[in-house]
C-alpha positions in Angstrom: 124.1 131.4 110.0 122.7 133.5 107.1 124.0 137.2 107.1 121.1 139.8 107.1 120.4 142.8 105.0 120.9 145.7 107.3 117.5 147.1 106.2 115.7 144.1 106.8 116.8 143.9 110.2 116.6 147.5 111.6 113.2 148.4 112.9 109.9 146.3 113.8 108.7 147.4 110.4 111.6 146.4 108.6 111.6 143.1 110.2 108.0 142.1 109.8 108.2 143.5 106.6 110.6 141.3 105.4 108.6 138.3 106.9 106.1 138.7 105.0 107.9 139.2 101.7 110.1 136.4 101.9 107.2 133.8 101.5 105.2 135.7 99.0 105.6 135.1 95.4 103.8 133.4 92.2 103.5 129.5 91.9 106.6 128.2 91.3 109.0 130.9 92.6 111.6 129.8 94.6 111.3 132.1 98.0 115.1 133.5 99.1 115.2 130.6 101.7 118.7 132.3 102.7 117.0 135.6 103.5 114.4 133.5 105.8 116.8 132.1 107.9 118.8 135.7 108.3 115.7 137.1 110.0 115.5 134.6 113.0 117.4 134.0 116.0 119.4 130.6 116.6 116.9 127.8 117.7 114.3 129.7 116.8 110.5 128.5 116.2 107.7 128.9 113.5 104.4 127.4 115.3 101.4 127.0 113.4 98.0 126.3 115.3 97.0 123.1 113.4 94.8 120.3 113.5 95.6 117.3 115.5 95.8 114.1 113.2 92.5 112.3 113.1 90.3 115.2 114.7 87.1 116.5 113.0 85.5 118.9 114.9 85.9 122.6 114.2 87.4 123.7 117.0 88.7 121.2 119.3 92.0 118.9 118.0 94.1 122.1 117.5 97.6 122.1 118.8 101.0 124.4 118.7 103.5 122.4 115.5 106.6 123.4 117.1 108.8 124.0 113.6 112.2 125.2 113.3 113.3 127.4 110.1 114.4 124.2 108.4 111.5 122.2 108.9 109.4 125.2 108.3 110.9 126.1 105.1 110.4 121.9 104.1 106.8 122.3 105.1 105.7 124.8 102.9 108.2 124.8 100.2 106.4 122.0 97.9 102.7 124.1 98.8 105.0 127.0 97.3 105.5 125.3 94.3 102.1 124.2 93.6 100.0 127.7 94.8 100.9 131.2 94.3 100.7 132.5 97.7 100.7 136.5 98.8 100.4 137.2 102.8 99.8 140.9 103.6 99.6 142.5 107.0 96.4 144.3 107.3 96.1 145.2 111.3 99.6 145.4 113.6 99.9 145.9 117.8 102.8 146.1 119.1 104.4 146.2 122.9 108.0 146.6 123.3 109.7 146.5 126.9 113.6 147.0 126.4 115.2 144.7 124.0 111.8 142.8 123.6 108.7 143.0 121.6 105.4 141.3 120.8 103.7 141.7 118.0 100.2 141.1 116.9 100.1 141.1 113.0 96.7 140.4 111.3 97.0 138.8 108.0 95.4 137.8 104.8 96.3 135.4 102.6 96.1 135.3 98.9 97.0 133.3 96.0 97.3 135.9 93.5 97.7 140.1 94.8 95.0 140.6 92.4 92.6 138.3 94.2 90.0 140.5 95.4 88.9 138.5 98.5 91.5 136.5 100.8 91.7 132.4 100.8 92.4 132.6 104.6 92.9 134.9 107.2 94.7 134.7 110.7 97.0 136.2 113.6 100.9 136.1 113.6 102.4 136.5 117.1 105.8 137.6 116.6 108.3 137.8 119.9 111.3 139.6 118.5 114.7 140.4 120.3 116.7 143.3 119.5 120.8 142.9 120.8 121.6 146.6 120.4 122.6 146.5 116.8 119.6 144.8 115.0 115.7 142.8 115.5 115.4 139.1 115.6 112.3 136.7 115.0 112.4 134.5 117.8 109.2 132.8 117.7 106.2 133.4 115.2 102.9 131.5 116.4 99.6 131.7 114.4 96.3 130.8 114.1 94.3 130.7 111.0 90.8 132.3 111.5 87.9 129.8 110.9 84.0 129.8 111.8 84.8 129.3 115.7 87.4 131.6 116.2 86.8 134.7 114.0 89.2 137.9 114.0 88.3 140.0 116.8 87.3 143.5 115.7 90.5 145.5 117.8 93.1 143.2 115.5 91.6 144.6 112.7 91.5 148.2 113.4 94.4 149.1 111.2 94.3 152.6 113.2 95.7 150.6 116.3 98.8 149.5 113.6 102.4 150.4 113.9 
């Protein structure tokens, strides 16, 4: 298992901060793959929302890819390569009972930071685990916002964030 940074690991904040930097960088730019796998629990999952093979219709087709870090980190790796890519939180609710936490984290995804209007735009559902001494990403499940299924207006009051 790959040892955290302390200050990746010691808040919400830090934590989904350090999400999102990990798989942000230029075309070409190896991510820290090693600092990926430090921020989730054991067995944990990455779930994209994604098109069922052979469906056509907006809307219908869509279905949970159950991923775990590895196979997350092959899945994107070679769109890494090819694409700059630059995810930014823009909304964030959170509820936290105990050692537990859920957080909504609205996102927009760029190629360049410069790029004045986002390629895509979607909902992270982190579930985070805290075991007295630091946070863990548990599962992430998202949902890429299309022309069915827009952003609701209260995930993108960024007064509701943090």
């Amino acid at each position: 298992m790959a040892r955290a940074n302390s200050k990746d690991v010691e808040s919400i904040d830090a934590i989904i901060g350090a999400a999102y930097d990990v798989i942000s960088g230029r075309a070409g730019e190896e991510r820290d793959w090693e600092r990926e796998r430090s921020l989730f629990f054991p067995n944990a999952r990455l779930i994209p929302t994604a098109k069922k093979p052979g469906t056509a219709a907006a809307g219908s087709g869509l279905e949970p890819q159950l991923l775990d870090v590895e196979s997350y980190i092959t899945r994107v790796r070679d769109i890494f390569a090819r694409d700059g890519f630059y995810e930014t939180e823009v909304a964030r609710r959170v509820e936290q009972f105990g050692h537990i936490a859920h957080v909504w984290s609205t996102y927009e995804s760029r190629h360049s930071p410069g790029d004045e209007k986002p390629f895509m735009r979607g909902i992270n559902s982190f579930q985070l685990f805290f075991d007295g001494t630091r946070w863990w990403i548990v599962n992430i499940y998202w949902q890429h916002e299309n022309s069915e299924f827009a952003i609701p207006t209260h995930y993108l009051d960024a007064s509701q964030s943090r």
